[in-house]
C-alpha positions in Angstrom: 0.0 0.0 0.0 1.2 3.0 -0.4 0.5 6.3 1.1 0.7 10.3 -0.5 2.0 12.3 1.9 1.4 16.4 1.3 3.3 19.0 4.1 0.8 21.4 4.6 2.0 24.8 5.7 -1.8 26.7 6.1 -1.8 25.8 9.6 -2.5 28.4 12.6 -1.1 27.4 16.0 -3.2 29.5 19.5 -2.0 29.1 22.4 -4.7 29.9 25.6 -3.3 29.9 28.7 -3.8 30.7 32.2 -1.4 29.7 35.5 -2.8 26.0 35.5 -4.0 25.6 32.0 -2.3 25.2 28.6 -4.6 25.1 25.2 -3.1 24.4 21.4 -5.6 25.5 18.7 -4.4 24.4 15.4 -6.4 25.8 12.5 -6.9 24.5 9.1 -8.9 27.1 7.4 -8.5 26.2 4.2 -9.5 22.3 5.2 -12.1 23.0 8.0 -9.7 21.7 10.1 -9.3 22.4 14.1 -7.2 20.6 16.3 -6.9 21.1 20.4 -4.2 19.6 22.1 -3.9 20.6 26.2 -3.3 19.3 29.6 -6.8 17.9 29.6 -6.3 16.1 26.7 -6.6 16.3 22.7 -9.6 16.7 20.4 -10.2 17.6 16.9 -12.9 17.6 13.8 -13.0 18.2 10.1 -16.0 19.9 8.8 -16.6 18.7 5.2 -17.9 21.7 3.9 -17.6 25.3 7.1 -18.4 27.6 4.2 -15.8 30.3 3.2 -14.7 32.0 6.0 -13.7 28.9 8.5 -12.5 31.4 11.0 -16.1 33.2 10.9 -17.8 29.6 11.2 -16.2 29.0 13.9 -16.8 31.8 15.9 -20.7 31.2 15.4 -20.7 27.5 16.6 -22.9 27.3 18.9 -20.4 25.5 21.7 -23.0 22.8 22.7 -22.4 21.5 18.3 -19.0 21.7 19.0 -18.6 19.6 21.7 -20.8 17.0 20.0 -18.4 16.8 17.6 -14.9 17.4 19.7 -15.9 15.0 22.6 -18.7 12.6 24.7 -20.6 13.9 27.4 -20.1 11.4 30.7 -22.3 9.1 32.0 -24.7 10.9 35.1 -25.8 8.0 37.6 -28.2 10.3 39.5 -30.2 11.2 35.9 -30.5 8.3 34.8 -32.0 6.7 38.2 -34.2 9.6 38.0 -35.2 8.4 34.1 -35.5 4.7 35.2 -38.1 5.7 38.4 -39.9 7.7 35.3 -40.2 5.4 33.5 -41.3 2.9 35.8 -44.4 5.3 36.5 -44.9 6.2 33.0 -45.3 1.6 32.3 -47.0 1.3 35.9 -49.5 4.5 34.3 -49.9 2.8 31.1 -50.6 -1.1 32.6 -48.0 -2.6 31.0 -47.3 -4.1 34.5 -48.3 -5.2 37.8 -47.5 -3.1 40.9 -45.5 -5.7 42.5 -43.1 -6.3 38.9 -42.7 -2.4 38.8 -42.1 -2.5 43.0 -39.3 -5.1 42.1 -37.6 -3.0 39.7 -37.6 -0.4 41.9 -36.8 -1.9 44.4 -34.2 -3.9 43.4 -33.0 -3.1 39.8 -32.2 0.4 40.7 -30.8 -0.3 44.7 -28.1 -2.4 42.7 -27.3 0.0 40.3 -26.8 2.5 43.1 -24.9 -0.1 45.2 -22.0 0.1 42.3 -22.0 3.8 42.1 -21.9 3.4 38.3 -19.9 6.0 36.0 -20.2 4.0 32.8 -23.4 3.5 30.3 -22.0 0.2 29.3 -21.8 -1.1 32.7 -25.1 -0.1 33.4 -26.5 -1.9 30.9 -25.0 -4.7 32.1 -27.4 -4.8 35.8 -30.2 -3.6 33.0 -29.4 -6.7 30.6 -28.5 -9.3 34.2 -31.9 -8.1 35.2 -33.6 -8.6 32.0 -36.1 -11.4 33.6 -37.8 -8.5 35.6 -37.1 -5.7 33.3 -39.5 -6.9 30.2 -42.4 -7.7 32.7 -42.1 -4.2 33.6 -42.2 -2.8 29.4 -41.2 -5.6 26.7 -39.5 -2.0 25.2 -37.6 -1.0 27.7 -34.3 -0.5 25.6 -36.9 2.2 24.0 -38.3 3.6 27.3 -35.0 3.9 29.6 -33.3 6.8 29.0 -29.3 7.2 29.8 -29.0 10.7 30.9 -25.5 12.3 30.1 -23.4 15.4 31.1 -20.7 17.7 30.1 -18.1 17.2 32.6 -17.0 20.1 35.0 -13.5 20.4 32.8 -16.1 20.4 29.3 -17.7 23.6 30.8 -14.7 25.2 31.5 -13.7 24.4 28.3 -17.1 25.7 26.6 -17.5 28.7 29.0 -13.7 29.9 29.1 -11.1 28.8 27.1 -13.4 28.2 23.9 -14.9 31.9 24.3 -11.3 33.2 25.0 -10.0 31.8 21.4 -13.1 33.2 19.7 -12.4 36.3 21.0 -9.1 36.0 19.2 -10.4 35.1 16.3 -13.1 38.1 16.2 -9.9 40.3 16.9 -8.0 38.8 13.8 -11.4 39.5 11.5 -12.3 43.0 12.8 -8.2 43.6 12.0 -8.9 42.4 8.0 -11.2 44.7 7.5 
């Protein structure tokens, strides 16, 4: 096999930095490229088609699109207990099972999830699949009904609120400065 290798020299290297944190943006306008490499660890995304000004794109990204594409938001045990007891009373509402199957659930199903202190979906899954017996008396559609609830973690905001509005302001500086 072999590979075509191109050096490409439209990169832009940022640097955002406070006393604790370090931030790389490296920017591919004329790709849709951006690249983030920091303490917290790296991310990046290629937009297929950013329109013409990339810089301009990304300075109106909403942040909540952009961390859909840059990252994953974590697993939250407490939301999804919440959105298994909900669901629960939404099957118990619509009869799709007895009081004592739903009590069991609760009861049971959800005390051992607790009693792990999950912080992964795939593990939790795992009680909801081990439990499977009790969980289809309770809604045959449960994978369906159960909803995993998920979070931006504490160093995501950050991110989002600070550092990410910090480099836009850059980049509005670098556009006003063209004009």
């Amino acid at each position: 096999m072999t590979f075509k290798v191109n050096k490409i020299n439209t990169i832009e290297e940022y640097l955002v930095k406070d006393e604790y944190d370090y931030v790389y943006f490296f920017v591919d306008a004329q790709n849709g490229v951006l690249s983030i490499v920091s303490n917290y660890g790296s991310m990046g995304y290629r937009w297929e088609a950013p329109g013409n000004n990339f810089k301009k794109f990304l300075i109106e990204l909403n942040t909540d699109y952009l961390m859909n594409k840059l990252g994953k938001r974590a697993f939250n045990l407490d939301g999804t207990i919440k959105n298994v007891k909900n669901w629960i009373i939404s099957c118990r509402r619509e009869k799709n099972c007895t009081k004592e199957e739903a009590r069991y659930v609760w009861d049971y199903v959800i005390d051992e999830i607790q009693q792990y202190d999950i912080k992964d979906e795939g593990f939790f899954w795992g009680i909801i699949n081990s439990n499977l017996e009790y969980i289809v008396k309770v809604d045959e559609n449960y994978f369906e009904g159960i909803e995993v609830d998920c979070e931006w973690s504490d160093y995501d905001k950050y991110f989002m609120n600070h550092i990410w509005k910090a480099f836009v302001e850059q980049l509005k500086q670098e556009l006003e400065a063209e004009l």
